[in-house]
C-alpha positions in Angstrom: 0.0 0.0 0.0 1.8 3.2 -1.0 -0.3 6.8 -0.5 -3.3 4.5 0.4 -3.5 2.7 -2.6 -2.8 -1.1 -2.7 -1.0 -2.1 -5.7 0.1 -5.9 -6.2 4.3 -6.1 -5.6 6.9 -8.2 -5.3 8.9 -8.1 -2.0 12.3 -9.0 -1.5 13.0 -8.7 2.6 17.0 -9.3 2.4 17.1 -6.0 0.3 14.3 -4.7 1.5 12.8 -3.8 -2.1 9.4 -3.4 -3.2 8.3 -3.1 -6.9 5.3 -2.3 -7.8 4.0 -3.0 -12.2 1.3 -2.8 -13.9 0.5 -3.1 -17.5 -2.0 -0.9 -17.4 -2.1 1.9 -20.5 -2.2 5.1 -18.9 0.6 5.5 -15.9 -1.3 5.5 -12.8 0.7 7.9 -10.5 3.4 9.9 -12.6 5.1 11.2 -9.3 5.7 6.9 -8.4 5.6 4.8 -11.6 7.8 5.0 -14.5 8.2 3.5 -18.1 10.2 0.0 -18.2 10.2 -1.3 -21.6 11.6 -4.3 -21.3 8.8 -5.5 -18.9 6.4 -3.3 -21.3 4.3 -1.7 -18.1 4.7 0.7 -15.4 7.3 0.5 -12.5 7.9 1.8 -9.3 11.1 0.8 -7.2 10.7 1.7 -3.7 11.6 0.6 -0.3 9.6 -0.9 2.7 9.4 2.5 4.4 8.2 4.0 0.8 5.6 2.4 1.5 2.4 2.6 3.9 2.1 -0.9 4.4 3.9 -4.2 2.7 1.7 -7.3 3.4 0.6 -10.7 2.0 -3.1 -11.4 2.0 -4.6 -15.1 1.5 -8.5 -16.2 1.5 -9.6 -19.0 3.2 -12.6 -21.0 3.9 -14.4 -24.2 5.0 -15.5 -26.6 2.4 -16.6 -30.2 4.2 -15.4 -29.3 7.3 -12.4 -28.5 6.0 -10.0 -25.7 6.0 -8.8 -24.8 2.0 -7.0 -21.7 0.8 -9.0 -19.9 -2.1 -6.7 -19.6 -4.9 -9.5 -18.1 -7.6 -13.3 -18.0 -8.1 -15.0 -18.2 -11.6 -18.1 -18.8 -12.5 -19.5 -19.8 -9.6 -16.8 -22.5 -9.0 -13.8 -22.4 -6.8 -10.0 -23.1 -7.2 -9.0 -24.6 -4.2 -5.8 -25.8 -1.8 -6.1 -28.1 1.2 -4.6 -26.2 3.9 -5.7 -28.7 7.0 -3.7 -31.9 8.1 -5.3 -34.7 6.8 -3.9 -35.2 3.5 -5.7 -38.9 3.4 -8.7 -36.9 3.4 -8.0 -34.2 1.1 -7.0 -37.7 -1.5 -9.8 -39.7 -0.8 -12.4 -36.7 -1.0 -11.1 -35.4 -4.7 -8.2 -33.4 -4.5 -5.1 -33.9 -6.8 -1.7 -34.1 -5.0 0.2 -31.4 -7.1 3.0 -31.5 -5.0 4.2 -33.4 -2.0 1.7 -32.9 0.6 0.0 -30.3 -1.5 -3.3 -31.0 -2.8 -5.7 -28.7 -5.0 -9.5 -29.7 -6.5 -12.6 -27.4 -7.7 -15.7 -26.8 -6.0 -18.6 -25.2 -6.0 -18.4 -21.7 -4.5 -21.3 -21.9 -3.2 -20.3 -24.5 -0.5 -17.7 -22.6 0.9 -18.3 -21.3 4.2 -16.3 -18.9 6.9 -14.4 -17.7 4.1 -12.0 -15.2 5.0 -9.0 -13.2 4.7 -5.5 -13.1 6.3 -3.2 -10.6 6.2 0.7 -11.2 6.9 2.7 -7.7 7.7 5.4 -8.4 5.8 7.8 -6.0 7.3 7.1 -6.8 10.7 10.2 -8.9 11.6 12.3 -6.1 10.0 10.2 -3.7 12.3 10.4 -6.0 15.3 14.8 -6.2 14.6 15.0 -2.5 14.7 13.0 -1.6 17.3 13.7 -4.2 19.8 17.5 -5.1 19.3 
């Protein structure tokens, strides 16, 4: 989030870089983003404190019980991960293991419940180092 906005970034803590793209046409803040033609959109190269706030954010929900992260919604159905500890469960109820111990299925939207966001801070530990130590 930088001047209130939230723009989507990338974050690198160890440098403590934030860049901010977009390919949209016109720029959307002349006094932040600049031309970069090799990635052919907008860019803005700032730091953590450049910034209001630098932070992950993740839905979740219920589906069966269940805990699953929401990776995408469309059309009514919904990309899902298994983010619980049964991953007998999450193979014997539909889900394809993707990865080890990683397992993703669609389902209906609709039969989600207690969906939710999570927020991470993503500077925090920085913040914590620096005002603690």
């Amino acid at each position: 989030m930088v001047r209130g906005v939230t723009h989507p970034c990338t974050f690198s803590p160890n440098n403590d870089r934030v860049v901010l793209k977009t390919k949209q046409a016109d720029n959307p803040d002349a006094t932040l983003f600049s031309w970069h033609e090799r990635f052919g959109g907008w860019v803005a190269d700032l730091t953590a404190a450049d910034c209001d706030r630098v932070y992950s954010a993740r839905s979740y929900g219920k589906w069966q019980g269940h805990r699953v992260a929401v990776e995408s919604v469309v059309d009514g159905v919904a990309a899902v991960t298994y983010a619980d500890s049964n991953g007998g469960w999450a193979a014997e109820n539909g889900f394809t293991e993707v990865d080890r111990y990683e397992y993703r299925r669609e389902v209906p939207a609709a039969e989600l419940g207690d969906v939710h966001e999570e927020q991470r801070d993503l500077g925090f530990t920085r913040w914590r180092e620096s005002t603690f130590e």
